[in-house]
N, CA, C and O of each residue as an XYZ file, in Angstrom:
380
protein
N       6.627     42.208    -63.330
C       7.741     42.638    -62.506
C       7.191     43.227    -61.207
O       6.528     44.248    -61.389
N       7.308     42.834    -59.967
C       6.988     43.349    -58.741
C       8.034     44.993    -58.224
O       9.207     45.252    -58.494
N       7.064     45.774    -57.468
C       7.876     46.628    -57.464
C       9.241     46.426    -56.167
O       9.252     45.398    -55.490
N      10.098     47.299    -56.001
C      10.895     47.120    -55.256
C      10.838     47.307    -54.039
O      10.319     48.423    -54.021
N      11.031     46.959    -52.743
C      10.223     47.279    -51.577
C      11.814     47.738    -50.540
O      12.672     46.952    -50.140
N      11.762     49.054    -50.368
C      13.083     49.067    -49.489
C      12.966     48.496    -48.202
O      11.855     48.078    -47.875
N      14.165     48.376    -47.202
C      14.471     48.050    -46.344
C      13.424     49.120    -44.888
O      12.926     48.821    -43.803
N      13.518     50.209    -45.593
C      12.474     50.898    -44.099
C      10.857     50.340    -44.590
O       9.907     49.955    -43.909
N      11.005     50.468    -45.846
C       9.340     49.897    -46.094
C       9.142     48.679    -45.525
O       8.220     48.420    -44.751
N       9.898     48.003    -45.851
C       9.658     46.581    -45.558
C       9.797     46.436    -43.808
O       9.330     45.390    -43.358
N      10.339     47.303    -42.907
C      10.227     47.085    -41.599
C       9.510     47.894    -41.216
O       9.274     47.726    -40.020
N       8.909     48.911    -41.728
C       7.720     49.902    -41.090
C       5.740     48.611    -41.176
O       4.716     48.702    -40.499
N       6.254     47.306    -42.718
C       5.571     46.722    -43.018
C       5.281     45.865    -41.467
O       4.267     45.886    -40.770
N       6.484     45.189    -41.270
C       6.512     44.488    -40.391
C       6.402     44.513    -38.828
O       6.140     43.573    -38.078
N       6.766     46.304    -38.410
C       6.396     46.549    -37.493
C       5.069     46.855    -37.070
O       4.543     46.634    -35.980
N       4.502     47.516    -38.325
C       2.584     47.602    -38.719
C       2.284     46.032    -38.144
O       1.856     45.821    -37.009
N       2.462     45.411    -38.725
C       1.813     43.606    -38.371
C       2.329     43.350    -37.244
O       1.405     42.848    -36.604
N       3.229     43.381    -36.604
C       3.633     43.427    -35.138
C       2.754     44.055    -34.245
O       2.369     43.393    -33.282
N       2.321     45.337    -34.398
C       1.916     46.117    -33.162
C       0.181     45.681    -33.487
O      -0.642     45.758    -32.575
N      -0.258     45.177    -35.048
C      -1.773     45.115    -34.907
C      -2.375     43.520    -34.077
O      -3.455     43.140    -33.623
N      -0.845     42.871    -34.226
C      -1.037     41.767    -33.730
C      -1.203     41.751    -32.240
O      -2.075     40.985    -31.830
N      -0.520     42.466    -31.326
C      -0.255     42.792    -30.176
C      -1.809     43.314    -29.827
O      -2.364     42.868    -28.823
N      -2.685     44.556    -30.947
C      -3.591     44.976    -30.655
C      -4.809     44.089    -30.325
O      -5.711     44.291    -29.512
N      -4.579     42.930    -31.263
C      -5.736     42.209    -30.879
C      -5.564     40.926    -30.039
O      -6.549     40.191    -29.969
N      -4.478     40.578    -29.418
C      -3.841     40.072    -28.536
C      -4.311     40.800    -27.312
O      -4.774     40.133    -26.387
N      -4.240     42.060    -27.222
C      -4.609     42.949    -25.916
C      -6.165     42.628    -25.865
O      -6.581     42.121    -24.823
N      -7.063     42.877    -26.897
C      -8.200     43.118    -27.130
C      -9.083     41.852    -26.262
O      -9.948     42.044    -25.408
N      -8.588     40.560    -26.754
C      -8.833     39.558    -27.055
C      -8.919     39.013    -25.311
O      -9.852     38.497    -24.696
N      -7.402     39.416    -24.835
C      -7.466     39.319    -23.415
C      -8.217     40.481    -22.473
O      -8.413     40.455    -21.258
N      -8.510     41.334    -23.283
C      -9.562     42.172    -22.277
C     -10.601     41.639    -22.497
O     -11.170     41.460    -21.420
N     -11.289     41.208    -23.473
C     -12.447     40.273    -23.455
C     -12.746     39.214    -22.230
O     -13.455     39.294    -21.226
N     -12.019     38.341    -22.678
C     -11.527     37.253    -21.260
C     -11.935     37.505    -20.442
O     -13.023     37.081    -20.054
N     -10.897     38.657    -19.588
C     -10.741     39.298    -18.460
C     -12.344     39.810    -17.956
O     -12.859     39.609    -16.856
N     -12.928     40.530    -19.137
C     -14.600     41.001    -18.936
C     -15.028     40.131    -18.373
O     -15.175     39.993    -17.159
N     -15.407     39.069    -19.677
C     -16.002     37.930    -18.808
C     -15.842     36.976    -17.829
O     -16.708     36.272    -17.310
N     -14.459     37.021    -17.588
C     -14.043     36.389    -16.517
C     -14.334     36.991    -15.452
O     -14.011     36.408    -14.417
N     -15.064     38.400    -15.319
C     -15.143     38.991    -14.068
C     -16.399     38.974    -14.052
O     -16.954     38.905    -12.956
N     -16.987     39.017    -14.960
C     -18.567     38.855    -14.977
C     -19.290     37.862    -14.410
O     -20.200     38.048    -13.602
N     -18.733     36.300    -15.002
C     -18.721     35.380    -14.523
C     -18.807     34.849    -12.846
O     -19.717     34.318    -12.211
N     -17.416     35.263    -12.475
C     -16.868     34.967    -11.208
C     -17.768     35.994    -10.553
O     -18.847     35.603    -10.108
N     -17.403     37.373    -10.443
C     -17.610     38.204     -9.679
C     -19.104     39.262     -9.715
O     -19.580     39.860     -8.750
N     -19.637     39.250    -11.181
C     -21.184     39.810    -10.963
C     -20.572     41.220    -11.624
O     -19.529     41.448    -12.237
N     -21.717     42.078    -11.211
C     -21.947     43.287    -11.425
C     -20.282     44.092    -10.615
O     -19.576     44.985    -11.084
N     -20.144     43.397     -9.428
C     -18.856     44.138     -8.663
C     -17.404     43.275     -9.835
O     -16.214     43.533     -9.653
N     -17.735     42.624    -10.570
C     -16.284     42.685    -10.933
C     -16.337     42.955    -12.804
O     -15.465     42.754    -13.649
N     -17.635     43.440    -12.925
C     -17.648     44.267    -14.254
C     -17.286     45.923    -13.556
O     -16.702     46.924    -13.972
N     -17.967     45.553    -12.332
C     -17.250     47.759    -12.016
C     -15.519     47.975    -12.318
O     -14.912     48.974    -12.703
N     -15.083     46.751    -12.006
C     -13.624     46.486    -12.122
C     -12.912     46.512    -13.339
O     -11.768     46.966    -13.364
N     -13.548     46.010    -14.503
C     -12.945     46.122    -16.311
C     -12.509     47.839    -16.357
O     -11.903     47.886    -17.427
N     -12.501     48.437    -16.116
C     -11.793     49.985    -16.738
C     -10.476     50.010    -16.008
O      -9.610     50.638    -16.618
N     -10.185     49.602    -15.108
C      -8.701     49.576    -14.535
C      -8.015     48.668    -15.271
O      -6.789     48.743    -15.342
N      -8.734     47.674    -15.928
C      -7.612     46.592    -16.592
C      -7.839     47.207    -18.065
O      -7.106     46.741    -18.937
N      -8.600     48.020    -18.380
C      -8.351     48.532    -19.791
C      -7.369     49.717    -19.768
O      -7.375     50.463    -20.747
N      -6.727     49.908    -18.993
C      -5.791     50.764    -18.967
C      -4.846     50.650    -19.160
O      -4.101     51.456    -19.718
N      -4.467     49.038    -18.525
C      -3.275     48.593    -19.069
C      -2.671     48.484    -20.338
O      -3.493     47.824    -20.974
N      -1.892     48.693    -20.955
C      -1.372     48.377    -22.146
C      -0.624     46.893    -22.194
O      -0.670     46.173    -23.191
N       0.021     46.568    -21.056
C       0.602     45.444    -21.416
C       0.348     43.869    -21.770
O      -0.159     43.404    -20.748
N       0.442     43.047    -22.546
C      -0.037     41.849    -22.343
C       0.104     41.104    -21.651
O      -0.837     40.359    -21.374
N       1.317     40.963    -21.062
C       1.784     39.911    -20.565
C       1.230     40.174    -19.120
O       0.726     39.180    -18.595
N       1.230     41.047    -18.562
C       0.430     41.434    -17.377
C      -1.336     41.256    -17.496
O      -2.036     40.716    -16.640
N      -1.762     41.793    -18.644
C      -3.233     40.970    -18.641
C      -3.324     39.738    -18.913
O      -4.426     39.248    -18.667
N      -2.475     38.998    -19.378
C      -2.482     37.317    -19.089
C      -2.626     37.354    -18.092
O      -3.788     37.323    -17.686
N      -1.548     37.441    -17.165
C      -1.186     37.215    -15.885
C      -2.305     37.198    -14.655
O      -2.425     36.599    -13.586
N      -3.307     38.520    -15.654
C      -5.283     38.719    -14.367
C      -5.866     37.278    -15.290
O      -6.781     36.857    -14.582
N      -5.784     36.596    -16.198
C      -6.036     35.979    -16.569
C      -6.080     34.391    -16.126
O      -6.906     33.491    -15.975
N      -4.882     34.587    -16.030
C      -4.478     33.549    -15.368
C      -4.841     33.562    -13.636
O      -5.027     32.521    -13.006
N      -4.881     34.524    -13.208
C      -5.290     34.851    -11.908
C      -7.035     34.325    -11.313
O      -7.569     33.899    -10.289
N      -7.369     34.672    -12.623
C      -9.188     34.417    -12.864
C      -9.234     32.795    -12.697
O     -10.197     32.309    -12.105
N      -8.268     32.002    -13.180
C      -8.924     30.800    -13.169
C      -8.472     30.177    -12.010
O      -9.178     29.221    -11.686
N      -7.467     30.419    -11.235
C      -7.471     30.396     -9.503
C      -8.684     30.253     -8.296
O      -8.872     31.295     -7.668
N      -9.263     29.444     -8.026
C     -10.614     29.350     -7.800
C     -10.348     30.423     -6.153
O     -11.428     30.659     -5.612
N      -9.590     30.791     -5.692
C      -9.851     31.610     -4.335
C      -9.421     32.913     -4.937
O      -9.695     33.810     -4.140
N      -9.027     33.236     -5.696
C      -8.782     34.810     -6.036
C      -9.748     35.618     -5.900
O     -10.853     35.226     -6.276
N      -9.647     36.665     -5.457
C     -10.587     37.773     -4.725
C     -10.445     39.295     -5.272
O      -9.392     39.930     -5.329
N     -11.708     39.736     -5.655
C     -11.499     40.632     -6.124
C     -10.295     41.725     -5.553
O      -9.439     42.106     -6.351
N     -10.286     42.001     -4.736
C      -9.211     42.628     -3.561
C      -7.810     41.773     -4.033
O      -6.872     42.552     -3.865
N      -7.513     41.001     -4.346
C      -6.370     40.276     -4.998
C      -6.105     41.063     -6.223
O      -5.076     41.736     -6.299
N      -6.994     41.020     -7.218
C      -7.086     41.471     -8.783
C      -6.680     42.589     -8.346
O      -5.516     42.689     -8.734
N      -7.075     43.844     -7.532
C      -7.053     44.991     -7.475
C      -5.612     45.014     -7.026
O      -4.897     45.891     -7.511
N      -5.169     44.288     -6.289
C      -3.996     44.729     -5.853
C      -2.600     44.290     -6.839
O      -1.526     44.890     -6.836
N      -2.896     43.271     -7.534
C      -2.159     43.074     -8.738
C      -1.956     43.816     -9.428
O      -0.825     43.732     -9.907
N      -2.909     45.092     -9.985
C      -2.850     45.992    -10.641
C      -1.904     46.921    -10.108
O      -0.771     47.113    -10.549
N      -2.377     47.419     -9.244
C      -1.860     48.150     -8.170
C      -0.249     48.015     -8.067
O       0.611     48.896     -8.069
N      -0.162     46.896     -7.996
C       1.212     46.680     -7.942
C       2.111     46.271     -9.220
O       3.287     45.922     -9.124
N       1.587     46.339    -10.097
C       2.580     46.122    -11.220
C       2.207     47.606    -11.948
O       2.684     47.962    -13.025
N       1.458     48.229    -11.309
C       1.713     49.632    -11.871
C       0.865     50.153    -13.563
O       1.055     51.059    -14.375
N      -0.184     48.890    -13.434
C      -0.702     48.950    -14.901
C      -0.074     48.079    -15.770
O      -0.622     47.391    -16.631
N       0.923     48.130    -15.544
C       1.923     47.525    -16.908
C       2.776     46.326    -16.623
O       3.090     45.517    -17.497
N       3.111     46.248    -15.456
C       3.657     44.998    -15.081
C       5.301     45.261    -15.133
O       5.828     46.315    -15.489
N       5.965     44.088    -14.708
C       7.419     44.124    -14.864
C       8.002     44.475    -15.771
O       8.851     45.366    -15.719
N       7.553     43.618    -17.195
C       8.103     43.564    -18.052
C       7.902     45.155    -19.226
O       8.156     44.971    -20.416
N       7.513     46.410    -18.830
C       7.004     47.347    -19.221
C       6.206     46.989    -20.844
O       6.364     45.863    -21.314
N       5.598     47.748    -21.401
C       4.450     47.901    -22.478
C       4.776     47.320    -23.701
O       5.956     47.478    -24.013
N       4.188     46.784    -24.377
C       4.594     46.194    -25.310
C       3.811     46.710    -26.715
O       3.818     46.059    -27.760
N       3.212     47.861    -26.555
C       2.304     48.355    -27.615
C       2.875     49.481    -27.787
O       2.438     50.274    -28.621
């Protein structure tokens, strides 16, 4: 006989797997983002990874992501993306 699982258990379950998913979703794209700056930009665009670890949002670190594979994007671009979505972007935090 399995035990009974209430309704807050069962969505505290599901919100647990929601937000760890998100965690390594974030993680995963700060990785990227590292090496994508490493790559492109050297030593000056690893000085740059602690402003994008600040962000919480994903959809906004896609977004430097997607920015990275733009072959004229400039570090001064990245910076100001940040800058202007405020860390978090439009769509506010998702963690």
């Amino acid at each position: 006989m399995s035990p009974y699982v209430t309704s807050v258990e069962r969505f505290g379950f599901q919100r647990g797997l929601k937000e760890g998913q998100i965690k390594g979703m974030r993680q995963g794209l700060l990785n990227g983002i590292g090496l994508g700056l490493e790559l492109r930009f050297g030593d000056q665009g690893v000085k740059l990874l602690p402003r994008f670890k600040e962000v919480q949002d994903v959809d906004t670190l896609q977004q430097v992501t997607d920015l990275l594979r733009v072959r004229d994007t400039t570090l001064e671009d990245l910076e100001r993306f940040i800058a202007e979505s405020g860390g978090n972007g439009a769509g506010g935090s998702k963690s």
